[in-house]
N, C-alpha and C positions, 0 to 999 in steps of 0.2 A: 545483526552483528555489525559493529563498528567496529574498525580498531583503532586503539587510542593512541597512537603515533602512527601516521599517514607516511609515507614515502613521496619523493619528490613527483613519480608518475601520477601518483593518487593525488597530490591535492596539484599538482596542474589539470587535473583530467576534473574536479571541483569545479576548479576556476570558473575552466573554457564550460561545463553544463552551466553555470549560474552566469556567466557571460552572455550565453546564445539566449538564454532564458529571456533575461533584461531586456539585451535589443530585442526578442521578438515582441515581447508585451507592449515597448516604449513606441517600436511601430506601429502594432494596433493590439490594443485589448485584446488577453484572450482567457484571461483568468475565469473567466465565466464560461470557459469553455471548459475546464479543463477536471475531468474526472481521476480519483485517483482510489487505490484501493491496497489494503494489506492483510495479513493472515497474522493470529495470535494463538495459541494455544492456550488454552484458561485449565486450570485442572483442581481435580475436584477434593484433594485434600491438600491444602495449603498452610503446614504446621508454621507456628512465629519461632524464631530464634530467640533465644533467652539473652544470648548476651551481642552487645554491639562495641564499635571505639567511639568517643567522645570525646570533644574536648575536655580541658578538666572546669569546673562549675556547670555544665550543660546537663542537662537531664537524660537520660536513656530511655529509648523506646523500643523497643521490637518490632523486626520486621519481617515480611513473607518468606518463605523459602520454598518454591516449587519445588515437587518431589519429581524429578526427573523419568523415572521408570513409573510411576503411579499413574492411575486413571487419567483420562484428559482430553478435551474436545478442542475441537480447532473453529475458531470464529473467522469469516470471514469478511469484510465491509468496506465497501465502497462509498466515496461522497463528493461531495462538490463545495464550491464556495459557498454552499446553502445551507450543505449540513449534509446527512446522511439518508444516500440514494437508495441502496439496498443492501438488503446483509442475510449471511445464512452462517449457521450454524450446523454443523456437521456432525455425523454419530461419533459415538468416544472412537478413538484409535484411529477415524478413517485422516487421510490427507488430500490434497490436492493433485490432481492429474491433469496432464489435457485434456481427458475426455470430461472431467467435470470441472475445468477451467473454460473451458470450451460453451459449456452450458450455463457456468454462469456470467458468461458475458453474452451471451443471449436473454436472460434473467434481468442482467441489468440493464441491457436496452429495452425491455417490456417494463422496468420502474421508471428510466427516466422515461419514456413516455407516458405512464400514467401520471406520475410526481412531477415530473417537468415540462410541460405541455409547450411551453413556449419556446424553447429548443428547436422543436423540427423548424416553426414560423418565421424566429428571432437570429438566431444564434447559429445556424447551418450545423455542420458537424462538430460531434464530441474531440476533442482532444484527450488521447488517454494516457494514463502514464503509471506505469510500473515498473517493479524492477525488471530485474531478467534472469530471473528462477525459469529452470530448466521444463516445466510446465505452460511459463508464461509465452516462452520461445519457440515452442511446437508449432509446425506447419498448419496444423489442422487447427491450433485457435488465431494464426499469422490471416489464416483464409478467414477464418469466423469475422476476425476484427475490421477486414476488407470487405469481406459482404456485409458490416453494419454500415457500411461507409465511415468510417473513424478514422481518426487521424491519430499513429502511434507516436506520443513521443518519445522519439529514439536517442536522444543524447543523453538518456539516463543511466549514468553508470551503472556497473553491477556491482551489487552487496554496497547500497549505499543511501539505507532507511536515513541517514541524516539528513540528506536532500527530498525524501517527500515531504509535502507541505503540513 
């Protein structure tokens, strides 16, 4: 969720993340370093709406409408400047925890090692970056992400999908 008129806090707090960002990339690449990952809910009856606004001579089409209370699985997927490192999909109805946020950022240190080999040799530590869902933030995946040896990036605002990449 974005909101579609930002507050003066909110877009200085923009800024200065895509400010820090720049100088540190301008000083040394690290975009190849940098993992990033989010959660989507996909569900499994997805009726079109009949009627839409349009300008007037434009054509009408119909679009999805998620049924909100209806069946629904939650995907989740990580990737890099390469593409897509790993991904799970989850039973209908379950979410995210830190007990299984926790495991799959173990999961996805065992793909970039298999998918990314050149990482441990080239590249030194992951830089990772997510928001700060209350999952993400747990002590016990704060320690997971320390015993991968990774590097959190931390100036990532919260509730603020516009700035993943």
């Amino acid at each position: 969720w974005v909101p579609h008129e930002l507050n003066e806090r909110q877009m200085e707090n923009r800024k200065n993340t895509c400010e820090i960002l720049l100088q540190r990339h301008e000083r040394k690449s690290v975009l190849h370093r940098i993992v990033t990952g989010d959660e989507k809910w996909i569900y499994f009856k997805n009726p079109k709406r009949k009627k839409s606004w349009v300008n007037p001579g434009q054509p009408s089409t119909s679009t999805a409408k998620p049924d909100r209370f209806g069946k629904k699985t939650m995907l989740c997927v990580w990737w890099d400047q390469k593409g897509v490192v790993y991904h799970e999909l989850l039973k209908p109805g379950e979410t995210v925890n830190a007990g299984r946020y926790e495991q799959q950022m173990i999961n996805l240190n065992h793909a970039l090692i298999e998918k990314r080999p050149e990482w441990a040799r080239r590249y030194g530590k992951v830089i990772l970056q997510h928001d700060n869902a209350p999952a993400h933030k747990a002590k016990r995946v704060q320690d997971a992400i320390k015993t991968l040896g990774w590097e959190l990036l931390s100036c990532h605002p919260p509730y603020t999908p516009d700035l993943a990449p």
